[in-house]
N, C-alpha and C positions, 0 to 999 in steps of 0.2 A: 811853577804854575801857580796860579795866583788863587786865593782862598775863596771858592762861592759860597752864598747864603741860600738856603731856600726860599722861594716868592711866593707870598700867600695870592690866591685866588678868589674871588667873592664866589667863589663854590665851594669853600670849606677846605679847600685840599691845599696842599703847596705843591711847587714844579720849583724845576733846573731846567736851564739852557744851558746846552754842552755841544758846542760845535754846531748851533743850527738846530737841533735836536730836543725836543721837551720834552721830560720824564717827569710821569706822575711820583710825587715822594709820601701822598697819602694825606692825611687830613692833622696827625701828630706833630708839631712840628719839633723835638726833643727824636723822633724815631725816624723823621724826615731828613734830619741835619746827619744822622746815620747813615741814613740809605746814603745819602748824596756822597758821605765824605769815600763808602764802598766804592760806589760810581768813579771816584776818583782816583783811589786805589786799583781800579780795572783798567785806567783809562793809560794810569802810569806807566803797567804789567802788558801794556798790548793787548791786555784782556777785552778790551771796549776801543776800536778804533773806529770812530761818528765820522771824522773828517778825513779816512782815508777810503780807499779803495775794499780792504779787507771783510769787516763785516760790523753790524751794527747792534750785533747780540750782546745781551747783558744780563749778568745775574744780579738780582737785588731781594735779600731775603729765602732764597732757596727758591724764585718764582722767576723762569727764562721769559725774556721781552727780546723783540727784535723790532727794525722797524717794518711797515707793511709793503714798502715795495721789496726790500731782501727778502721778506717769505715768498712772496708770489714769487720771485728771481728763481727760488734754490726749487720751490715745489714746482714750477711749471719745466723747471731743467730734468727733475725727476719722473714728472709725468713724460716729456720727451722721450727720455732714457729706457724706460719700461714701461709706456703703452703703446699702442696703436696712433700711428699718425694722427688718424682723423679724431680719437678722442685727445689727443695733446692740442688739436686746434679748437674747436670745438670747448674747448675746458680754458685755453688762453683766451677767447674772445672776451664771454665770463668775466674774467678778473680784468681783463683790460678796461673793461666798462665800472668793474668794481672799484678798483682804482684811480681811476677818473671824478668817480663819486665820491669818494673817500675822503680825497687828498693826502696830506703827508702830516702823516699820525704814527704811534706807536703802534704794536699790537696790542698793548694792552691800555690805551686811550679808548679804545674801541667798545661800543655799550650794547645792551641786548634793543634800545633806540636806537641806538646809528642803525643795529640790523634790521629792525623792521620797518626802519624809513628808505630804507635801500631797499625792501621787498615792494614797498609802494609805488617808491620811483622808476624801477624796473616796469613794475605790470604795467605800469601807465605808458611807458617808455621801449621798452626793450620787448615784447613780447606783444603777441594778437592770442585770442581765444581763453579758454577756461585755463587753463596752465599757463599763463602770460605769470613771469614773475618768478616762476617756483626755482625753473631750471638755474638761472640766476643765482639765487640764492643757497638752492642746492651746491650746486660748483666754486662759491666762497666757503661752505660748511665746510664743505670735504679737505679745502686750500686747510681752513684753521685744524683740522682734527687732525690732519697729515703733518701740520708743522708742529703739535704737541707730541704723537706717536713718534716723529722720529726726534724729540727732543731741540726741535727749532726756538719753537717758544710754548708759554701756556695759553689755553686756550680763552680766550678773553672772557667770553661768558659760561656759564652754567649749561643754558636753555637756550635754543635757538628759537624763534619767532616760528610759528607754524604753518607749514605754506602748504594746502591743498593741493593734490594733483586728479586730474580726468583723466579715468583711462583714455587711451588710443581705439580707436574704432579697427576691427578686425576686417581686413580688407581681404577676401577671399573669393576665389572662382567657387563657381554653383558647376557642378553636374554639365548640364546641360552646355555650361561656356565653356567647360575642358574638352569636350565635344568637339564646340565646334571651333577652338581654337586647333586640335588635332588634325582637323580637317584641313585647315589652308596652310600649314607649315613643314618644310621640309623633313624628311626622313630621320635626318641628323638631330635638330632640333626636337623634333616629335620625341624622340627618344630620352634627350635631354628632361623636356617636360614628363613623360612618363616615370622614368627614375625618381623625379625630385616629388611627386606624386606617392609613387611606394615609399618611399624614403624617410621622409619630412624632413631631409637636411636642410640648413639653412643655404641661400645661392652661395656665400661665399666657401661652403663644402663644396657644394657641387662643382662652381666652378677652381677650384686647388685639388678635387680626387683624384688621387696618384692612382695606378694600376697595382703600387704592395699595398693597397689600404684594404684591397677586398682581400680577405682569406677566406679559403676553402679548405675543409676540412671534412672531408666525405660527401654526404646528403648536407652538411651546416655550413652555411655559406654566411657570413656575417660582414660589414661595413667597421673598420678599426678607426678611429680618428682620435689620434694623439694629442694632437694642437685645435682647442676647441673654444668658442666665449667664452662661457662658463666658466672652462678649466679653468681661464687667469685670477679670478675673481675666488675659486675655491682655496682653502688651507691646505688640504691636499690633492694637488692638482691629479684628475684619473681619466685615463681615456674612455672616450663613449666608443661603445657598440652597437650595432645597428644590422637586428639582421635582414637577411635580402630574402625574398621571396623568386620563385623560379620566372620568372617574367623580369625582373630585376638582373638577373645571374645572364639572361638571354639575351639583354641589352649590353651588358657589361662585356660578353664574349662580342659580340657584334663590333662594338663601340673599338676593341681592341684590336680587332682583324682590319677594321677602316683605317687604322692609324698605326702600325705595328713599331715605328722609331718613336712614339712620345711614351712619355712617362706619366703624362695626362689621358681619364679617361675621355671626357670630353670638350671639342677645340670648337675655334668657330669655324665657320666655311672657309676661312682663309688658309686655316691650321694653325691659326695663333690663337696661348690662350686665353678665354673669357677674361674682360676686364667688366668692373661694376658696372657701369656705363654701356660697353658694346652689347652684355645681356638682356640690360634694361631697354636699350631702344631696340633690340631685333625681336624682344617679346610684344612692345608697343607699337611695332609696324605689324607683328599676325594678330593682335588682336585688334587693331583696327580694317584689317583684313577679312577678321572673321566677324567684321561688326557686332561689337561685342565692348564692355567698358575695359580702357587703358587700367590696366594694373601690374603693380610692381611683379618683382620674381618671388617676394617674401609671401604671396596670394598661395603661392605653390603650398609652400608650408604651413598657411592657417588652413588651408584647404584640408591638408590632413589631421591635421588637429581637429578640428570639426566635424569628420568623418570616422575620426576613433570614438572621440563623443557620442558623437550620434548611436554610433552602435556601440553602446556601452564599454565600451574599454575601458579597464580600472586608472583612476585619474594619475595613480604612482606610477603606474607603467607606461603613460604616455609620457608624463613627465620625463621619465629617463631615457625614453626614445627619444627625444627632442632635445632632451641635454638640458631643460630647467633645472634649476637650484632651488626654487621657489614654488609651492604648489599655486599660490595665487594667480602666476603667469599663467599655468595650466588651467586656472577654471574660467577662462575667459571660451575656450572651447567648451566645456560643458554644458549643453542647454539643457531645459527642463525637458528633453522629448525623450525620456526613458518608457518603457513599457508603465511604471509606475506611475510615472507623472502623468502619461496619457491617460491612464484609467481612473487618476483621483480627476483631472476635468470632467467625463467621463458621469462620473456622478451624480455631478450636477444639474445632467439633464433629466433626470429624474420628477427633481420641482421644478420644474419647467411645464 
């Protein structure tokens, strides 16, 4: 193998070309002629294989580099492997646009510029409203932090570029729409909405609750859920509890005498069960029934968030009926209409 030099840059630095491949060797060139001759010594050992199939990792210095399409390759194989479908796709989209921008760089070519011109081009590009941008950005962060924790490469900057995000507007039924959405919807269904009501389960509890998930235990009737959001995301994953109230317990016997061979407590009219989709459009056909605004099934559940609020429920304990990790999530329910709150406005009409 024939002897490389390293090639100064009118940026201060020198590089090597090594199979297609340029690697930064630093601004020294006495520590660069180093790095490079290591690079070469890897490239000998199998340790560094650029031009083959295997992988394009390299150590130089005690600081791992790999190139940026083999991180996204091994991290989006990972996300695969151990998430949820929808967030493997959803998170591939992301880098596929990130990559596209990029082009064919090292990881550690990569500058805390590149990132924040790729937040730019994003909002402009890839995103609509006040969060145009962020997600983007977020799901390259999480790609680099994930290829340093598991020892892929280092993480190319310090600081990431700051990208604001807008809450979500809480889209929930009023009183009055549970009403009259109760009103034009089948029995079955009725019931469906009523549990997820008491409950504040999220639809995809509702619709996966098995018939062992409810335990009874005298007068304590409780909701057990093993496999939960949250849980993936905690260190130590724990199941939520959820207890049931007797109008809850009265659905659930009902719901299990209509159906007595499923393992499911609630099906659709067909008897098959709930899919995201068949939920969502047989709640959007009774509430357009009950002329009333289309909204999701997740309505169910701010609904009671809102309603624990409202009537002062301590915000920890909603929290862990609802399965947050985060109180933040939870105080998106709490308004200021405490008895408190009302009586310091209250005041003011006083100087009036």
């Amino acid at each position: 193998m024939r002897k490389r030099k390293p090639t100064w840059h009118p940026n201060g630095n020198y590089y090597s070309f090594i199979h297609g491949k340029r690697f930064n060797l630093g601004p020294n060139k006495r520590k660069a002629g180093e790095k490079l001759r290591e690079l070469e010594e890897n490239l000998k050992s199998d340790k560094l294989q650029i031009g083959g199939v295997e992988s394009t990792m390299v150590a130089v210095d005690g600081k791992k580099d790999v190139h940026i399409k083999e991180l996204a390759v091994k991290h989006l194989q990972w996300v695969k492997d151990n998430r949820a479908e929808e967030t493997f796709s959803h998170r591939q989209r992301f880098i596929c646009h990130y990559l596209d921008y990029i082009g064919n760089k090292q990881v550690s070519d990569i500058t805390f510029t590149d990132l924040d011109a790729y937040y730019t081009y994003a909002r402009k590009h890839h995103g609509r409203g006040a969060n145009a941008g962020f997600h983007a950005l977020r799901e390259v962060k999480t790609m680099f932090r994930w290829g340093e924790e598991f020892g892929v490469c280092d993480c190319p900057v310090r600081k990431f570029p700051v990208a604001s995000q807008k809450p979500p507007t809480t889209k929930k039924f009023t009183e009055d729409e549970i009403a009259k959405l109760l009103e034009v919807v089948k029995p079955d269904f009725a019931d469906l909405i009523k549990f997820s009501i008491l409950t504040g389960l999220r639809p995809i509890e509702i619709r996966t609750l098995k018939k062992t998930d409810i335990e009874i235990n005298g007068s304590a009737v409780t909701i057990r859920i093993e496999h939960h959001k949250t849980s993936e995301s905690a260190k130590t994953p724990t199941p939520r509890s959820v207890p049931l109230a007797k109008t809850g317990l009265e659905i659930f016997q009902r719901q299990s005498k209509r159906r007595p061979n499923s393992e499911y407590v609630f099906l659709n009219a067909d008897g098959t069960l709930y899919t995201r989709n068949s939920l969502r459009i047989r709640l959007a056909r009774a509430c357009k029934r009950a002329k009333i605004p289309v909204r999701p099934p997740y309505a169910w559940r701010h609904f009671y968030g809102t309603m624990q609020g409202a009537n002062e429920t301590n915000q920890a304990v909603i929290a862990q009926l609802m399965g947050h990790t985060n109180l933040q999530t939870t105080a998106r329910y709490i308004a200021n209409n405490s008895s408190a709150h009302q009586k310091a406005a209250l005041i003011m009409e006083q100087f009036i």
